[in-house]
C-alpha positions as CSV (number, residue, x, y, z in Angstrom):
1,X,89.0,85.8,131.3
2,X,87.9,88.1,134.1
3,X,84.9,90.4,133.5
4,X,87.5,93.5,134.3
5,X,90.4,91.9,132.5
6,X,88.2,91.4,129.0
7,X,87.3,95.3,129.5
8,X,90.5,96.0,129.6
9,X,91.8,93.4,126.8
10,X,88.7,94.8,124.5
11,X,90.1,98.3,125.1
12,X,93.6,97.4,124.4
13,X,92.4,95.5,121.0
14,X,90.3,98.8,120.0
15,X,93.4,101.2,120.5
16,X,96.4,99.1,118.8
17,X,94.5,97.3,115.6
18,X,96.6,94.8,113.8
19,X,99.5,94.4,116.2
20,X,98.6,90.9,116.5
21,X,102.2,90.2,118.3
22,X,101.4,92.5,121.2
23,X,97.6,91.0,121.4
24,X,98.7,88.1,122.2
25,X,101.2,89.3,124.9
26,X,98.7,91.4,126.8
27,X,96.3,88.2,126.6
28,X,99.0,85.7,127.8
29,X,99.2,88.0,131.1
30,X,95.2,88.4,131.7
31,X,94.7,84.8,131.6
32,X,96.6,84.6,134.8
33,X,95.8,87.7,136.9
34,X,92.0,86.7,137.6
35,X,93.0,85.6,141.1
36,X,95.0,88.8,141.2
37,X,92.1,91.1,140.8
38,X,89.8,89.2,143.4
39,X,92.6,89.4,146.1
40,X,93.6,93.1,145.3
41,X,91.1,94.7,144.1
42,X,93.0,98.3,144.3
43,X,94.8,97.4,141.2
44,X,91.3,97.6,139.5
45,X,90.1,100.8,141.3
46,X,93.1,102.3,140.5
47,X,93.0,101.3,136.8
48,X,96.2,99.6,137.0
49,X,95.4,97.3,134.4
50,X,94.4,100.2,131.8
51,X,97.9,102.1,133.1
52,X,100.5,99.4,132.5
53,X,99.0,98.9,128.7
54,X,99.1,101.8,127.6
55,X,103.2,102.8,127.2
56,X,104.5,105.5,129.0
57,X,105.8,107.3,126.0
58,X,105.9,106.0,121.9
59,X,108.9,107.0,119.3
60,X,108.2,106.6,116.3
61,X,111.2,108.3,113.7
62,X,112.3,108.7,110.0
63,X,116.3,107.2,109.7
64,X,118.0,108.4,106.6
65,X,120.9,107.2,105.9
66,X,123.3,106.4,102.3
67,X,124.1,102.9,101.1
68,X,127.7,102.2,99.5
69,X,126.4,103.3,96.0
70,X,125.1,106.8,97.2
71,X,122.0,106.1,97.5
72,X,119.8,107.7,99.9
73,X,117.9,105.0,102.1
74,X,114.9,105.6,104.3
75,X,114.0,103.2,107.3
76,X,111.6,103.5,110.4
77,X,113.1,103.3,113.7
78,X,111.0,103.2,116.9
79,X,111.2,103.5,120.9
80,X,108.0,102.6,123.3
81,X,109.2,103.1,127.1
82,X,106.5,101.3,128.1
83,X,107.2,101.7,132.6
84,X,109.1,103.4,134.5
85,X,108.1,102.6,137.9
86,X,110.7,100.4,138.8
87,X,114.2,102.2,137.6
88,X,115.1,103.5,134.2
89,X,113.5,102.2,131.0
90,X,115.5,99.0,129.9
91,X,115.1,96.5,127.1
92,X,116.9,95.9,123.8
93,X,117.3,97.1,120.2
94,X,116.1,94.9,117.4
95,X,116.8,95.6,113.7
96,X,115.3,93.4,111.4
97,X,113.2,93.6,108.3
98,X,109.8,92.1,110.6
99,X,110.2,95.1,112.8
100,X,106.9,97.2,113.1
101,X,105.2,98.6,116.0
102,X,103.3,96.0,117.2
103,X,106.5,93.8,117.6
104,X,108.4,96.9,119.7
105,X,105.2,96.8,121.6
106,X,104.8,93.4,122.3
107,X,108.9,92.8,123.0
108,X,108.0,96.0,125.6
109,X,105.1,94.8,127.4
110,X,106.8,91.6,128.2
111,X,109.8,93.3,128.9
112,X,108.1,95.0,132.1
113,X,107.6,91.9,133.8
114,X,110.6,90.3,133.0
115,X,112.4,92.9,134.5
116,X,110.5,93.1,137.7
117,X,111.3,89.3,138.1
118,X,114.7,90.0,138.2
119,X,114.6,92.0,141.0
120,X,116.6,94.6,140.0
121,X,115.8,98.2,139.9
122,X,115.0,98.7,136.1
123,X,112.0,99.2,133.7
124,X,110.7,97.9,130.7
125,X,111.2,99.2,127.2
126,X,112.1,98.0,123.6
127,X,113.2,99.3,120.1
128,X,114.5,98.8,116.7
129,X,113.7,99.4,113.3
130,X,113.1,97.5,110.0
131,X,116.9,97.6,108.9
132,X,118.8,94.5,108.3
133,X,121.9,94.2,109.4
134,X,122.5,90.9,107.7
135,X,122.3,92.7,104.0
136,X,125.1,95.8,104.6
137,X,128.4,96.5,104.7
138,X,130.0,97.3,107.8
139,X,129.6,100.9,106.1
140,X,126.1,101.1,106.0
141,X,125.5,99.1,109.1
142,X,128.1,102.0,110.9
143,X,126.0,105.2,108.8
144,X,122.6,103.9,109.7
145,X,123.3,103.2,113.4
146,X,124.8,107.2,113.5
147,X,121.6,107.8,111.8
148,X,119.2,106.1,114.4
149,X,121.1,107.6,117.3
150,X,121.3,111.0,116.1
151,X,117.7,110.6,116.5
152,X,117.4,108.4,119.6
153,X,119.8,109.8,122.1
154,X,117.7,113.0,123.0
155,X,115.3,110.3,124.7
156,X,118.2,108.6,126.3
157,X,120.2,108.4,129.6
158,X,121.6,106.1,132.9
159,X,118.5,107.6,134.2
160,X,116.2,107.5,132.0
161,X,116.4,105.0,129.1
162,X,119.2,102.7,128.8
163,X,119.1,100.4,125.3
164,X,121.1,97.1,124.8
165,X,121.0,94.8,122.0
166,X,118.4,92.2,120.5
167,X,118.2,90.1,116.8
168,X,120.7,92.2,114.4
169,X,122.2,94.2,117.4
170,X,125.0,92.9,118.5
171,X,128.8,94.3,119.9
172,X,129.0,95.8,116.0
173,X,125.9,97.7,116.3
174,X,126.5,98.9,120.0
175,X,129.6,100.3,119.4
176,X,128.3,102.3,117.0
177,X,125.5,103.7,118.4
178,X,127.7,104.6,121.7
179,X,130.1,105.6,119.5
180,X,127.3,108.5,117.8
181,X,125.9,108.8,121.3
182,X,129.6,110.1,122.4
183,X,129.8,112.2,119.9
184,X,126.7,113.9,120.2
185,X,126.6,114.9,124.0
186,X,130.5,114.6,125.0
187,X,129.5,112.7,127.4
188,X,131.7,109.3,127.9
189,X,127.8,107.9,129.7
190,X,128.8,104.1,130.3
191,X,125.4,103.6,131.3
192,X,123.1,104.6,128.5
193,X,123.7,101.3,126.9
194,X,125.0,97.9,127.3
195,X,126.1,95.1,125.5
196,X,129.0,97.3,125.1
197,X,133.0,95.7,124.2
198,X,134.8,94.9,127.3
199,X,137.4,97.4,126.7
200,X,134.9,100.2,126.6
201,X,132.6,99.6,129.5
202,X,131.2,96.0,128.9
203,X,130.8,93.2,131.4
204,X,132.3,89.8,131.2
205,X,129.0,87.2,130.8
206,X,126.9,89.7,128.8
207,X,127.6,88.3,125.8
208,X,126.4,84.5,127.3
209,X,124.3,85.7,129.5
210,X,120.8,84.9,128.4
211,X,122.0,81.7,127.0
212,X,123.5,80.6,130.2
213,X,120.8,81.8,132.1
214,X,117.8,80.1,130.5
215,X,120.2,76.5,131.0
216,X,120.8,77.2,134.7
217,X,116.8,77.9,134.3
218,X,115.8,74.8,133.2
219,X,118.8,73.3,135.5
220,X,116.4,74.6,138.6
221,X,113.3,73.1,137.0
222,X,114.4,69.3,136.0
223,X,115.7,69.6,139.6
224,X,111.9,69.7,140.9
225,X,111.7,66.3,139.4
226,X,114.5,65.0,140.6
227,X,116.8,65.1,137.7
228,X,119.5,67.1,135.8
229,X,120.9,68.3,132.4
230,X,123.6,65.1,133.1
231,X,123.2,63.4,129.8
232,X,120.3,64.8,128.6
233,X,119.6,64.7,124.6
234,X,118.6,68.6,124.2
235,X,117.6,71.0,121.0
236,X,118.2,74.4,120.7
237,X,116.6,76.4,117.8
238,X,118.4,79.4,116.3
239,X,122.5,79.9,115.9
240,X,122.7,83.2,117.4
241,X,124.2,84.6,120.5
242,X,121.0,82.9,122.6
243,X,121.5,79.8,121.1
244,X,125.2,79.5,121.0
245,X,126.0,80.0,124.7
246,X,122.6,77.9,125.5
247,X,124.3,75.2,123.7
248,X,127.7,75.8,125.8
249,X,126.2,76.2,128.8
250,X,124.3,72.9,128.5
251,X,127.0,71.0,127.0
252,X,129.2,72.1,130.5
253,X,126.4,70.6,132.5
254,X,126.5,67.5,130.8
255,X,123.6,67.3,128.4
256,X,124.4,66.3,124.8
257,X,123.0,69.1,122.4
258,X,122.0,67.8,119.1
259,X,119.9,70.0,116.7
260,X,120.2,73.8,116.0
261,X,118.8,75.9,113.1
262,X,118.7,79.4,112.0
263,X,116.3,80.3,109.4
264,X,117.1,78.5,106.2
265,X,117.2,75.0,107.8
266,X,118.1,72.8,110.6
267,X,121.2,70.7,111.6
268,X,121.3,67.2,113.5
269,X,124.2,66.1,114.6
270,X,124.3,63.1,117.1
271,X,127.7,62.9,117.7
272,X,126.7,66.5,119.4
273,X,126.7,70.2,118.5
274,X,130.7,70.7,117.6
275,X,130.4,74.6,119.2
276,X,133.7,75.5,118.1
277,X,132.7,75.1,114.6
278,X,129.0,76.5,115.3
279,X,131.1,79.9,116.4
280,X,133.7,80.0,113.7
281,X,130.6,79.9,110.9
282,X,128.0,82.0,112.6
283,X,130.3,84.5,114.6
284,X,133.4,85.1,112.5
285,X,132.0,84.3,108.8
286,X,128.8,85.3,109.5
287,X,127.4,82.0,107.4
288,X,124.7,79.7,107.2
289,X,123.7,76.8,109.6
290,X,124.1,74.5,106.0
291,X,128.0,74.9,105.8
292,X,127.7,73.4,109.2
293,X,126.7,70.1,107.9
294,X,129.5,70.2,104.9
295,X,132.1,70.7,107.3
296,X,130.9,68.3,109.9
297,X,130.4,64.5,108.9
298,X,128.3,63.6,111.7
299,X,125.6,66.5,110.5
300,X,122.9,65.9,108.4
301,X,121.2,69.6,107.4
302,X,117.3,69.9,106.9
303,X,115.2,72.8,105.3
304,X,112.1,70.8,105.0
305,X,110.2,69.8,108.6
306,X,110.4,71.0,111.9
307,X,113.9,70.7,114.1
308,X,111.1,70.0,116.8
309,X,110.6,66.3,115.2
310,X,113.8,65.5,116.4
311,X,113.6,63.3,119.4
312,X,114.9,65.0,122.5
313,X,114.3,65.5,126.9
314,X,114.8,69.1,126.6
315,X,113.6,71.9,124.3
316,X,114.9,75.6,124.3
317,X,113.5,77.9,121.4
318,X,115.7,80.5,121.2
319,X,114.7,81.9,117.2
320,X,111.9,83.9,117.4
321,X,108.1,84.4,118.3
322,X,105.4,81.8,117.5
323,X,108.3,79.5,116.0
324,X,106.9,76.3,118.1
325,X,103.5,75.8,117.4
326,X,100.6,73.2,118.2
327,X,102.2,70.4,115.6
328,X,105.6,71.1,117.4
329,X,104.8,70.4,121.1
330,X,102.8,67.2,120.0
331,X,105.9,65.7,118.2
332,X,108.0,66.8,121.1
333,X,105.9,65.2,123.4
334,X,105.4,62.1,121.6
335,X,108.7,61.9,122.2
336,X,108.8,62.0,125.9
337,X,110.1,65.8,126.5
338,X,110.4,66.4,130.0
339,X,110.8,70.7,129.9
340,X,110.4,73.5,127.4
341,X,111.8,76.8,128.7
342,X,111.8,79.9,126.0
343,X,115.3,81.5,125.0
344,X,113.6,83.9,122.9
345,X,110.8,86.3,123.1
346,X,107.4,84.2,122.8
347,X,108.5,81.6,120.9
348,X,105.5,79.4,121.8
349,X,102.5,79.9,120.3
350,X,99.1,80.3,122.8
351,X,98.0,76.6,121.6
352,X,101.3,75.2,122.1
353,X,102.3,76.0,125.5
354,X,98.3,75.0,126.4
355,X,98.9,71.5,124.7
356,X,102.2,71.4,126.7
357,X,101.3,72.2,130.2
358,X,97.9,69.5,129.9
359,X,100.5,66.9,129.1
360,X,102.7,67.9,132.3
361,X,105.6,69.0,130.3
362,X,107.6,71.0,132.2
363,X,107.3,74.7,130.5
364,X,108.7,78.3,131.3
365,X,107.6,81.2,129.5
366,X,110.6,83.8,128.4
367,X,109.5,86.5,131.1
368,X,111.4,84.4,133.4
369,X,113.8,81.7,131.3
370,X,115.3,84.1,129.2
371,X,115.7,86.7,132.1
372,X,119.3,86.1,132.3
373,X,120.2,88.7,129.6
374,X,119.0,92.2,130.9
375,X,119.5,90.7,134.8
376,X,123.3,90.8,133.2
377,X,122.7,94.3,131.2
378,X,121.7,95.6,135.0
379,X,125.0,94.1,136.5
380,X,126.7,95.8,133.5
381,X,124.8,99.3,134.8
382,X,125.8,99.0,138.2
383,X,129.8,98.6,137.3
384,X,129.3,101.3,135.4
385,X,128.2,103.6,138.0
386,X,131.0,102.4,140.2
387,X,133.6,102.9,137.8
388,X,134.6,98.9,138.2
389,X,134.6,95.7,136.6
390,X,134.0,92.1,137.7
391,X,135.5,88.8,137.2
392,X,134.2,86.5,134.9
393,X,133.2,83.9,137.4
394,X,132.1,86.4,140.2
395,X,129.7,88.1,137.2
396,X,128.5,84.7,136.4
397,X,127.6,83.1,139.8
398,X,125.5,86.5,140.3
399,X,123.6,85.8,137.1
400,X,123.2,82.3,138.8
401,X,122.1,83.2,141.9
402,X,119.4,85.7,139.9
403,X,118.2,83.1,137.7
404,X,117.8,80.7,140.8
405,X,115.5,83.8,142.7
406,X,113.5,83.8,139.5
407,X,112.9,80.6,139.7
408,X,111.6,80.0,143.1
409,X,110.0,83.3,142.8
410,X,107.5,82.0,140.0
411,X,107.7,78.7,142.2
412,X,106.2,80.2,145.5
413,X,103.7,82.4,143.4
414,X,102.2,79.6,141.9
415,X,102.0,78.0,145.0
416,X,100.4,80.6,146.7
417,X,98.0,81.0,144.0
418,X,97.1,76.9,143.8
419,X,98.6,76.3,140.5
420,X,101.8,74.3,142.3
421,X,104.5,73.7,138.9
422,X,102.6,76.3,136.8
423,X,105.3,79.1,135.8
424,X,103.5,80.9,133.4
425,X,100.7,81.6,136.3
426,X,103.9,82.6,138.6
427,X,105.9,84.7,136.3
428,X,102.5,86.9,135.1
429,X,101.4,87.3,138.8
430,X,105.0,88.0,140.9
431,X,106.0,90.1,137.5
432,X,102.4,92.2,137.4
433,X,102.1,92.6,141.2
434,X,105.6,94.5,141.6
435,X,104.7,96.8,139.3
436,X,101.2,97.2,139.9
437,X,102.2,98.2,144.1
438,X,104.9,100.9,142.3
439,X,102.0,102.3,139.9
440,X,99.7,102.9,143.0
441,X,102.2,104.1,145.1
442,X,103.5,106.6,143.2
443,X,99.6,108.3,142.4
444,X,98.4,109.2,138.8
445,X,101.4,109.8,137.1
């Protein structure tokens, strides 16, 4: 690492100890931006680095709120709008028992660059809290969100802030936060969140949107080799929203998707994912990937090894950070993987994607795969302000058209840079260096 970038890094370990999550976000950047430095070497004299690590503003608040039996329950919830420079703060809401600072942080931090790669005018920002969703009654889950945004909404605004949803925040959750949000100002904002029902404000593709988007992703990468989705063999870890409509998306382009998991096993199924019964059991009964396998002959269910043994072309972890490790990418690419592209947030751990890219495995980092979901939330925000709505397929071959600029966008960079192929080296750089031009421009601020 650069001599400036390790002061920086050394700095950033010294004031966030422990948050392990956002270390190794912050590092994942610097290793890239070397070049950078040399070529611009404003950004250092201006302390850019130093300025983009350190969040804008961190919220950090009790939420009380009383289970079914009367009890009274206390959880943490949290905000860190991390930049502004580019358009209002804008990244998701996750509630789940991991929850802690450093993963808000981390989720941020990335959440800067990602949004600058999609070109649109918006900032970077996360939240959430240590609530699970997955445990309550639609009771609870409707009295804590009230809770959190009877908290939360004095920091909000279509100007300022503008939440959507993440892991355990989904239309449910949304509707009740708006719903509190409503209340609280009389205000009918459309804007101060999205993810929101189509009947209330929401856009048509949200809901697929990051799914769909990391597929037409790695559609634009196997084409740089000359090849397609067309009857691929692809996995696709997790069962949630990412997951399902990654495995849609996918199976409309031809590929044949044949492993999925969520966190008490995995599923193979060679005969292909069935996504009609993958919806009815994770969407409407809210169950486990197991009853998959009992109602589905062809599907043999797994909660010992690694879904990542199963032999495949194409990889998409869409579960959760650091779920593919160093053991993972080997057995994938003993198997002849051609790409890995991240669904979720850091999925790949530092040694994996490292053991990837040296055997010319074809890998995107998250920053600019999994893109397709707030590049969506932004098309939501502008139909918003114009009091309109879109078509399915008009909404859609926008968030094609943005997933194919981010694309060539870390292409070129890389290019330019003389890492040719290397998309974690073009995400970092065309992600830090629109930011970094805002942060000087607009002075010490």
């Amino acid at each position: 690492m650069d001599t400036q970038l390790q002061k920086v890094y050394d700095q950033v370990l010294r004031m966030n100890p422990g948050e392990v999550e956002f270390h190794q976000a912050v590092k994942e950047v610097f290793d890239s931006l070397g070049p950078v430095l040399r070529k611009k070497p404003e950004y250092v004299e201006g302390a850019v680095l130093s300025r983009i690590c350190e969040p804008e503003r961190q919220i950090i608040f009790r939420v009380p709120w009383v289970d079914d039996a009367g009890r009274v329950r206390i959880n943490r919830g949290f905000r860190v709008e991390y930049s502004s420079v580019l358009g209002p703060y804008k990244g998701g809401l996750r509630f789940h028992p991991s929850v802690y600072l450093g993963i808000v942080k981390f989720l941020g931090f990335e959440q800067i660059f990602k949004n600058s790669l999609t070109g649109m005018p918006i900032g970077g920002a996360k939240g959430g809290s240590d609530f699970d969703p997955h445990s309550a009654s639609d009771g609870e889950v409707m009295r804590f969100c009230q809770s959190f945004m009877t908290e939360l909404y004095r920091n909000l605004g279509e100007h300022t802030d503008v939440p959507a949803g993440d892991i355990g925040v989904g239309a449910r959750e949304i509707g009740y936060l708006f719903g509190q949000y409503k209340r609280i100002t009389n205000r009918h904002e459309s804007g101060v969140l999205t993810g929101k029902g189509l009947t209330w404000g929401g856009s048509l593709v949200r809901t697929e949107a990051t799914g769909y988007g990391v597929v037409f992703f790695v559609e634009e990468m196997l084409g740089e080799i000359g090849t397609s989705l067309d009857g691929r063999r692809v996995t696709v870890s997790g069962s949630g929203n990412v997951a399902t409509y990654a495995i849609e998306k996918a199976q409309q382009l031809g590929a044949k998707v044949v492993a999925c998991s969520d966190s008490g096993g995995y599923v193979v199924d060679e005969e292909g994912i069935d996504l009609e019964l993958l919806k009815q059991i994770k969407e409407v009964e809210r169950g486990r990937i197991s009853c998959y396998a009992e109602r589905r002959p062809s599907a043999v269910f797994s909660d010992t090894g690694s879904i990542w043994d199963v032999p495949v072309d194409v990889a998409l972890p869409c579960a959760t950070q650091n779920e593919l490790d160093e053991a993972a990418a080997t057995a994938l690419i003993s198997h002849g993987v051609l790409a890995v592209a991240e669904g979720a947030n850091m999925p790949c751990t530092p040694g994996a994607i490292a053991i990837l890219q040296e055997a010319g495995v074809k890998y995107a980092p998250g920053k600019a795969s999994n893109a397709g979901g707030v590049a969506t939330s932004a098309l939501e925000m502008q139909q918003n302000a114009a009091r309109d709505s879109w078509s399915f397929e008009d909404t859609e071959k926008k968030l094609h058209q943005i997933m194919h600029d981010i694309h060539d966008r870390c292409s070129e960079t890389a290019e330019e840079y003389g890492q040719p192929g290397n998309y974690v080296v073009g995400a970092n750089i065309a992600g830090f260096t629109k930011v970094a031009d805002a942060v000087i421009a607009m002075g010490v601020v």
